[in-house]
ChimeraX commands (.cxc) that place a marker at each C-alpha (Angstrom):
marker #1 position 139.72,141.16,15.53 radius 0.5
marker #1 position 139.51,143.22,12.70 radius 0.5
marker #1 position 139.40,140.40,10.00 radius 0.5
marker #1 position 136.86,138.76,12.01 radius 0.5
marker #1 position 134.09,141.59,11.47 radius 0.5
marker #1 position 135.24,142.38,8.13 radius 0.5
marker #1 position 133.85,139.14,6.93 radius 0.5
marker #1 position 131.00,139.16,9.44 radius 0.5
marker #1 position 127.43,138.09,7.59 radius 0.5
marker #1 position 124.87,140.72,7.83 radius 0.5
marker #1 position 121.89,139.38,10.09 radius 0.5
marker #1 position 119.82,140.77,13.05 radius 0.5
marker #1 position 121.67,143.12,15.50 radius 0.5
marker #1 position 124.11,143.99,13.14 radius 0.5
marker #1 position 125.67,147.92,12.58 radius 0.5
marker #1 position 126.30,148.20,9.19 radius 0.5
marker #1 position 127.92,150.96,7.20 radius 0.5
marker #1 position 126.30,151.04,3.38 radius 0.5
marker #1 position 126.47,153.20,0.48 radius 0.5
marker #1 position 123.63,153.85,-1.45 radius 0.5
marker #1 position 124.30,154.54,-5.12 radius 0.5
marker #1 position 121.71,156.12,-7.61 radius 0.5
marker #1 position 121.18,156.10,-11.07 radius 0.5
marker #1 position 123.20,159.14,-11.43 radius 0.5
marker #1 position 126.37,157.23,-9.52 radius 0.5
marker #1 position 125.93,159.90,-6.44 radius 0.5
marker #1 position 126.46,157.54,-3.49 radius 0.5
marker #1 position 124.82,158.61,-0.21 radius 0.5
marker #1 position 126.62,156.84,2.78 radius 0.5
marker #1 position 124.26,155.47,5.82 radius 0.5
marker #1 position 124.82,153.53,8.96 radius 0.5
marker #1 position 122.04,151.44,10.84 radius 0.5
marker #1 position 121.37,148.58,12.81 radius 0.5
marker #1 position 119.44,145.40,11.22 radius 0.5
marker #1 position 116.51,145.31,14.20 radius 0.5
marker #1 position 113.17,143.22,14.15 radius 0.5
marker #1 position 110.05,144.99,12.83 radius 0.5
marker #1 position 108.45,146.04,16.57 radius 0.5
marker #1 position 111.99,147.97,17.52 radius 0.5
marker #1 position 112.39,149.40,14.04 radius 0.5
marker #1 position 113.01,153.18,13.83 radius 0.5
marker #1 position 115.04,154.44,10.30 radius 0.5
marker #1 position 115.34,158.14,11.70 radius 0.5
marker #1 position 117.30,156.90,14.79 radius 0.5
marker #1 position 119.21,154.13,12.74 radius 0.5
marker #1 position 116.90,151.10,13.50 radius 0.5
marker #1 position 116.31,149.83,9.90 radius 0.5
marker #1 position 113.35,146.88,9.68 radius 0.5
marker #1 position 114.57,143.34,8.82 radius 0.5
marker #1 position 111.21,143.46,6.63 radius 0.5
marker #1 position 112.15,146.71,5.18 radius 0.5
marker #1 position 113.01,146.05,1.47 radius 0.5
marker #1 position 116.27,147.46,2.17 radius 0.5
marker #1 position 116.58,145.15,4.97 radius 0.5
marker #1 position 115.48,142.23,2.97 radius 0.5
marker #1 position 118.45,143.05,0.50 radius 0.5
marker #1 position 121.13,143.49,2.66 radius 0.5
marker #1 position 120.69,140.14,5.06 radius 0.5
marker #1 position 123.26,137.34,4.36 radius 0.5
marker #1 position 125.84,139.65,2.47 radius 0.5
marker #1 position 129.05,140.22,3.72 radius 0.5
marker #1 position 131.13,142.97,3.94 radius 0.5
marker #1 position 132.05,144.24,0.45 radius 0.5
marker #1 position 129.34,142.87,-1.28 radius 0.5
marker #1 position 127.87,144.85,-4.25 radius 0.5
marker #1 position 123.73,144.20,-4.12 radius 0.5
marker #1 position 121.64,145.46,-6.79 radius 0.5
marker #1 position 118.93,147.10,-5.46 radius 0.5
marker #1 position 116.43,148.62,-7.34 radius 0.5
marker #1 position 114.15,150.92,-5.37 radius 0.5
marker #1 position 113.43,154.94,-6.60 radius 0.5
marker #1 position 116.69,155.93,-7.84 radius 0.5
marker #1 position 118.54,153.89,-6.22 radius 0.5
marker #1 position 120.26,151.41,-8.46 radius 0.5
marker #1 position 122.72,149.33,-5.81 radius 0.5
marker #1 position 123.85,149.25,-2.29 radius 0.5
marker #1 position 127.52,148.34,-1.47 radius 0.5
marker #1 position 128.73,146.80,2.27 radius 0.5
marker #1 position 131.30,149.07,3.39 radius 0.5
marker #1 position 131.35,147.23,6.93 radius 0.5
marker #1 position 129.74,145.33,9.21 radius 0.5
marker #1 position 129.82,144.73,13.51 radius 0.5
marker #1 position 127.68,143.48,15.78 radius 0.5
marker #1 position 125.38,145.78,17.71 radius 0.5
marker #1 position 124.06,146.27,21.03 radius 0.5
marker #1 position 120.64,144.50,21.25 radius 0.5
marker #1 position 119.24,146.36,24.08 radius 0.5
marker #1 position 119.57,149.56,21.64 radius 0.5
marker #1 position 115.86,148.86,19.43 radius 0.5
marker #1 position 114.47,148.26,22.94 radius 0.5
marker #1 position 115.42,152.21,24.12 radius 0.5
marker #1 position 114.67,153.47,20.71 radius 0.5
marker #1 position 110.99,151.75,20.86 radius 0.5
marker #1 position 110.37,152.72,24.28 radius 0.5
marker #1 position 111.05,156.12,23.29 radius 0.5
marker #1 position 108.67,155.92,20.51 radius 0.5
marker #1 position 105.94,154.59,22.72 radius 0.5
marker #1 position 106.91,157.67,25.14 radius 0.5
marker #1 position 106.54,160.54,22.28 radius 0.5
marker #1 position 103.14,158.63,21.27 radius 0.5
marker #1 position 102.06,159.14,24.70 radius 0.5
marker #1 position 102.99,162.52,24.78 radius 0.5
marker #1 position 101.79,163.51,21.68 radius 0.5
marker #1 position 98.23,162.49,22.57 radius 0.5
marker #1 position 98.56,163.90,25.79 radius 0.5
marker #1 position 98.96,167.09,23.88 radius 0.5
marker #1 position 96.68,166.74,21.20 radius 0.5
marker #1 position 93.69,166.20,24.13 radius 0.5
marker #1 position 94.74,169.62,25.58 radius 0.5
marker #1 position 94.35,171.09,22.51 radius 0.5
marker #1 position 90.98,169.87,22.02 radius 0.5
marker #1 position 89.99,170.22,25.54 radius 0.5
marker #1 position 90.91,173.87,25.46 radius 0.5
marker #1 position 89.00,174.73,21.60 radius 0.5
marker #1 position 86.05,172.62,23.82 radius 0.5
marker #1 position 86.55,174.86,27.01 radius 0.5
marker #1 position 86.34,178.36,24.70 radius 0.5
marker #1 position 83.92,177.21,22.49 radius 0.5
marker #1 position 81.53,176.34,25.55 radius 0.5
marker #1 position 82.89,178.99,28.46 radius 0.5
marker #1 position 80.25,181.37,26.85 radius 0.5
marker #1 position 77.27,178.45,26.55 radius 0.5
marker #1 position 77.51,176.63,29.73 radius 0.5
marker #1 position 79.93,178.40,32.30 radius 0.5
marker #1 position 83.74,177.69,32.80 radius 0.5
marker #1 position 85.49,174.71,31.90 radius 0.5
marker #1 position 88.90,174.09,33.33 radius 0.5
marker #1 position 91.17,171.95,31.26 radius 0.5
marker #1 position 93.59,169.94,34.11 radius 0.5
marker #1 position 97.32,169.97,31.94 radius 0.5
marker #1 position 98.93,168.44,34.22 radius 0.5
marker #1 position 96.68,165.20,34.88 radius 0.5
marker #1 position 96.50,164.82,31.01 radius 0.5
marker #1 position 100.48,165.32,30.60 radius 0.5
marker #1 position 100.64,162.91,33.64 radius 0.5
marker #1 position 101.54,165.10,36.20 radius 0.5
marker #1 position 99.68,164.75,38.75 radius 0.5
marker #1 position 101.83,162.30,40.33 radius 0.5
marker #1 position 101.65,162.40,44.32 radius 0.5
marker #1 position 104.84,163.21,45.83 radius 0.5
marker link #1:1,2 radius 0.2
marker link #1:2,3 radius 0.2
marker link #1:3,4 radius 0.2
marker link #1:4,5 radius 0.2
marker link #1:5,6 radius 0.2
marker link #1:6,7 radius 0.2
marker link #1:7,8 radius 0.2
marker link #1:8,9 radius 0.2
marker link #1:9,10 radius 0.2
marker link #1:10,11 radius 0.2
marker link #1:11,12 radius 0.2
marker link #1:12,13 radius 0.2
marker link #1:13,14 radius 0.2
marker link #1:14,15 radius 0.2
marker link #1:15,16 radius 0.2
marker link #1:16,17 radius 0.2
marker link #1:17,18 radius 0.2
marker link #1:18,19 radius 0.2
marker link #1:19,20 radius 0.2
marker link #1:20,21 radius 0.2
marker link #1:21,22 radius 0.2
marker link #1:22,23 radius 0.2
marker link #1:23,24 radius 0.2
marker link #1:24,25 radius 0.2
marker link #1:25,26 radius 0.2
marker link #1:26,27 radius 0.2
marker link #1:27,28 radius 0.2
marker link #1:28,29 radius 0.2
marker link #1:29,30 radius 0.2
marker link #1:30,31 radius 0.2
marker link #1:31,32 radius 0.2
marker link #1:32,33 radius 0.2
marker link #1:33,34 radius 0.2
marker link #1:34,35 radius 0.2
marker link #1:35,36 radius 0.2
marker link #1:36,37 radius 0.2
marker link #1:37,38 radius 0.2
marker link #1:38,39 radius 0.2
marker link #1:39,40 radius 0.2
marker link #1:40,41 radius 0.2
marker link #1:41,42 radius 0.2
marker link #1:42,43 radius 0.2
marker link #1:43,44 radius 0.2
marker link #1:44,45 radius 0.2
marker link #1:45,46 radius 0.2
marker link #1:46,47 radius 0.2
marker link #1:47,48 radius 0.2
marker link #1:48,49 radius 0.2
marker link #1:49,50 radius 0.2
marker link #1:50,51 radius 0.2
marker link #1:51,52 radius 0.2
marker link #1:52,53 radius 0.2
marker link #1:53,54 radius 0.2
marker link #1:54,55 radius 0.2
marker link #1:55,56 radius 0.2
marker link #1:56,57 radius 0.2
marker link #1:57,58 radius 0.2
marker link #1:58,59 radius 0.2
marker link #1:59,60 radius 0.2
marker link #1:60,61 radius 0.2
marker link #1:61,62 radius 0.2
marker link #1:62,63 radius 0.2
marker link #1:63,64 radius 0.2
marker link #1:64,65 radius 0.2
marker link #1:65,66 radius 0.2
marker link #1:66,67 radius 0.2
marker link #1:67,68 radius 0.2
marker link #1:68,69 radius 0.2
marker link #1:69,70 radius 0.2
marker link #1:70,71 radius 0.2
marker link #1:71,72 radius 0.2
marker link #1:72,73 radius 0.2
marker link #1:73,74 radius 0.2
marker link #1:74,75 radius 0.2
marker link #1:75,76 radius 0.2
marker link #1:76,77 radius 0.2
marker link #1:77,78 radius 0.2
marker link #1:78,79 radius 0.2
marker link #1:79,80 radius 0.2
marker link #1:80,81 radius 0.2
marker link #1:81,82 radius 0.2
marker link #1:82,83 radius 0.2
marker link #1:83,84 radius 0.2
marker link #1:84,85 radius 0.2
marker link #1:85,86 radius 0.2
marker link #1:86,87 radius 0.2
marker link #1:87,88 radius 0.2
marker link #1:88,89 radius 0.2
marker link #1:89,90 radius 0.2
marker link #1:90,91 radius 0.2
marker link #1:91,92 radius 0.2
marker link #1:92,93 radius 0.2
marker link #1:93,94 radius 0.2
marker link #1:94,95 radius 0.2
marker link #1:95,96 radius 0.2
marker link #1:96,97 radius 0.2
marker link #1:97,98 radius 0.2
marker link #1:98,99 radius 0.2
marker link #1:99,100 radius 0.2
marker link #1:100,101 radius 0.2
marker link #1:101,102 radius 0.2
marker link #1:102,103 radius 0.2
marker link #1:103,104 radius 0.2
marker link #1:104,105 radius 0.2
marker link #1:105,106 radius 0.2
marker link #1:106,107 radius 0.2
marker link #1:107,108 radius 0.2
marker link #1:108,109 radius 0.2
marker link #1:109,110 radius 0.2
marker link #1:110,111 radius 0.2
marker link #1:111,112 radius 0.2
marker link #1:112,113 radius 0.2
marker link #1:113,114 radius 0.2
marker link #1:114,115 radius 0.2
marker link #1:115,116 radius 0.2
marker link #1:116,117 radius 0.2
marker link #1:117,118 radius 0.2
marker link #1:118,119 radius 0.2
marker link #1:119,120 radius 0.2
marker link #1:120,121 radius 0.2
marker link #1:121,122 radius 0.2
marker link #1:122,123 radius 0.2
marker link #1:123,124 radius 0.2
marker link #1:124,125 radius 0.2
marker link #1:125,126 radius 0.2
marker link #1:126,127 radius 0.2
marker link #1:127,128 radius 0.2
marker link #1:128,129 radius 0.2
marker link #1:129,130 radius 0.2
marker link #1:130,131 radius 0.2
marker link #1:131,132 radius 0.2
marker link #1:132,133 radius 0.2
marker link #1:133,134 radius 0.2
marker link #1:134,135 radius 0.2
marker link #1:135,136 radius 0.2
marker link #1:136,137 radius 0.2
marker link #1:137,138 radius 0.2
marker link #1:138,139 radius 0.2
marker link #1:139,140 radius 0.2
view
């Protein structure tokens, strides 16, 4: 099974295992996943097949040398590659959508509150509801 992934092509839903070599000859190794642009996520290892990196490394094989001339980078070399779970961009994405979600959840407290202490003095109080804008205020 072992010579069958070693000479897998690199395509969508693949894990590969890279090393990234600069002008310098430091090499930087990195693992990822080869996902479609909408589940893409680089910091949790879901690199875009329309990423220029992405681009480079689709329809190499394991072992290949690719020139790659990006920053200081001056080549990328296939240390391996397997196939990958497809479901995983789907989690990572949804998760994504979730910290959006939060994060402007949060960011309408925040100017809810500056609102309700800039205007407590003007026109009486002004109660900011956290939980219904963290969605909270589920029934139980």
């Amino acid at each position: 099974m072992e010579n069958q992934t070693s000479s897998m092509l690199v395509a969508h839903y693949c894990h590969l295992v890279v090393e990234l070599v600069d002008a310098s000859g430091e090499v930087e190794r990195r693992d990822f996943t080869i996902v479609p642009t909408k589940q893409a996520d680089f910091r949790s290892g879901l690199l875009d097949e329309n990423a220029p990196l992405g681009q480079a490394l689709l329809g190499h094989f394991p072992g290949d040398v690719i020139p790659y001339k990006v920053g200081d980078l001056v080549q990328v070399r296939i240390i391996s590659v397997e196939p990958a779970d497809r479901d995983a961009g789907l989690d990572a994405a949804e998760r994504r959508r979730a910290d959006v979600r939060k994060a402007a959840a949060q960011s309408e407290i925040t100017n809810q509150m500056i609102f309700a202490t800039a205007s407590g003095s003007k026109w009486g109080d002004y109660d900011v509801d956290v939980d219904k804008l963290m969605g909270n205020d589920e029934k139980e």
